[in-house]
C-alpha positions as CSV (number, residue, x, y, z in Angstrom):
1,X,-130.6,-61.8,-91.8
2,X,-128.0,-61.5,-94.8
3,X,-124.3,-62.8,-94.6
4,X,-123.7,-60.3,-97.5
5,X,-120.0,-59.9,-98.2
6,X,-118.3,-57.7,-101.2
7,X,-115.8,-60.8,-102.8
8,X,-114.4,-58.0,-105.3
9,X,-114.0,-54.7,-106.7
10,X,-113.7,-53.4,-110.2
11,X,-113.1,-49.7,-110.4
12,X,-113.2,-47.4,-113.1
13,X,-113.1,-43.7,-114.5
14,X,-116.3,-41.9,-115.6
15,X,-116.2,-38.5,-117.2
16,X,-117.5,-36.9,-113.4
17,X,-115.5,-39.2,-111.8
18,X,-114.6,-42.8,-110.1
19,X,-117.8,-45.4,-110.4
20,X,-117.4,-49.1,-109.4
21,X,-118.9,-52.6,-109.6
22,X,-118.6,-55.1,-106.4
23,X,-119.6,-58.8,-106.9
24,X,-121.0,-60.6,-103.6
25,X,-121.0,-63.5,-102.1
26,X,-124.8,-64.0,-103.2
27,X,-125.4,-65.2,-106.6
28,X,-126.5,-62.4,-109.1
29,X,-126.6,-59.6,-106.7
30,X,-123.7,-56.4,-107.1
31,X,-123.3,-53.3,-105.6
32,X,-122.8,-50.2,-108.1
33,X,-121.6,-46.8,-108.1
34,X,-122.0,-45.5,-111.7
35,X,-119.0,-42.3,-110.8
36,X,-121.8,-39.9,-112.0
37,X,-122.7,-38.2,-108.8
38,X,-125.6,-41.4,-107.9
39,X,-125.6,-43.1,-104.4
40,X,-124.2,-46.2,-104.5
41,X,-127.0,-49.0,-104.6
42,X,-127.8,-52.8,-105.1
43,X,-128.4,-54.0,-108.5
44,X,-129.9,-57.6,-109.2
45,X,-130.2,-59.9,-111.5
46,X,-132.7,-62.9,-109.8
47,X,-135.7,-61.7,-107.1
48,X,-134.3,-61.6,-103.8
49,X,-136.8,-63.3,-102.1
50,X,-134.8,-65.0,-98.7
51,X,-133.2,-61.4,-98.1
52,X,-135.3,-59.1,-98.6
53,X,-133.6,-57.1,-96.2
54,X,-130.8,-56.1,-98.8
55,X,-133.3,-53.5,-100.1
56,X,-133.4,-52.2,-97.3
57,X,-129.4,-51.3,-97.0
58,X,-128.4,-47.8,-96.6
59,X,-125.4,-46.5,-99.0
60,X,-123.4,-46.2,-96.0
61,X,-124.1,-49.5,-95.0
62,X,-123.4,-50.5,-98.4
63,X,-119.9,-48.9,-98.7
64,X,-119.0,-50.0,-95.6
65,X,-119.0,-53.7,-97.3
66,X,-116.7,-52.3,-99.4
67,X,-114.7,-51.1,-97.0
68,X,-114.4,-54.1,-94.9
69,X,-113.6,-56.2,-98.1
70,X,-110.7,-53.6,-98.2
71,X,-109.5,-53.7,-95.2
72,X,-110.8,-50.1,-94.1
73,X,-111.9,-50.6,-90.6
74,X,-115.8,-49.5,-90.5
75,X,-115.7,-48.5,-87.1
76,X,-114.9,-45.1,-87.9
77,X,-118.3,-44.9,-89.4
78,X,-120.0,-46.2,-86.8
79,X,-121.2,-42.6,-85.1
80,X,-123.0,-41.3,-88.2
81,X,-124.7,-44.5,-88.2
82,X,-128.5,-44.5,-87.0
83,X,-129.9,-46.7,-84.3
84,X,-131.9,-48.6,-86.9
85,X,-128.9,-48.5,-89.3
86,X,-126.4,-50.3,-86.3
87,X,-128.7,-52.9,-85.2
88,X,-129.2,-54.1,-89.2
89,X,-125.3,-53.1,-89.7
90,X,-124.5,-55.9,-87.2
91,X,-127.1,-58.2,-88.3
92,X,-125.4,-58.4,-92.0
93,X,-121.9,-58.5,-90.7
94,X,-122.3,-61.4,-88.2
């Protein structure tokens, strides 16, 4: 189990579009969007070896960090979710 939060969120313009960069609440890990059409994804400094389960985040799941770090309620997200998606979706935010 991860208590992964986004702590902030620096956005900026690409030539295809918007990309961002969100520091955590974990030491050395960051979520990116590089604005270039990519998913959004975790990038890391250090191993994760106590959570490896933040691999294993979906880029919904991912941008719905951001979202709750800006006050966007995730709930409306929550029917495209998958079962397996939920269950790890509550795990992190508990």
């Amino acid at each position: 189990m991860t208590n992964l939060k986004v702590t902030k969120v620096r956005y900026f313009e690409t030539r295809r579009g918007c990309g961002y960069e969100c520091t955590t609440n974990q030491e050395g890990v960051k979520i990116w969007n590089d604005g270039d059409g990519g998913s959004t994804y975790i990038e890391t400094r250090t191993p994760i070896r106590e959570n490896t389960s933040l691999y294993n985040l979906s880029e919904l799941e991912l941008e719905n960090l951001i979202n709750e770090f800006e006050g966007i309620p995730s709930k409306k997200y929550e029917s495209i979710l998958t079962q397996d998606e939920k269950e790890t979706w509550s795990e992190i935010t508990k």
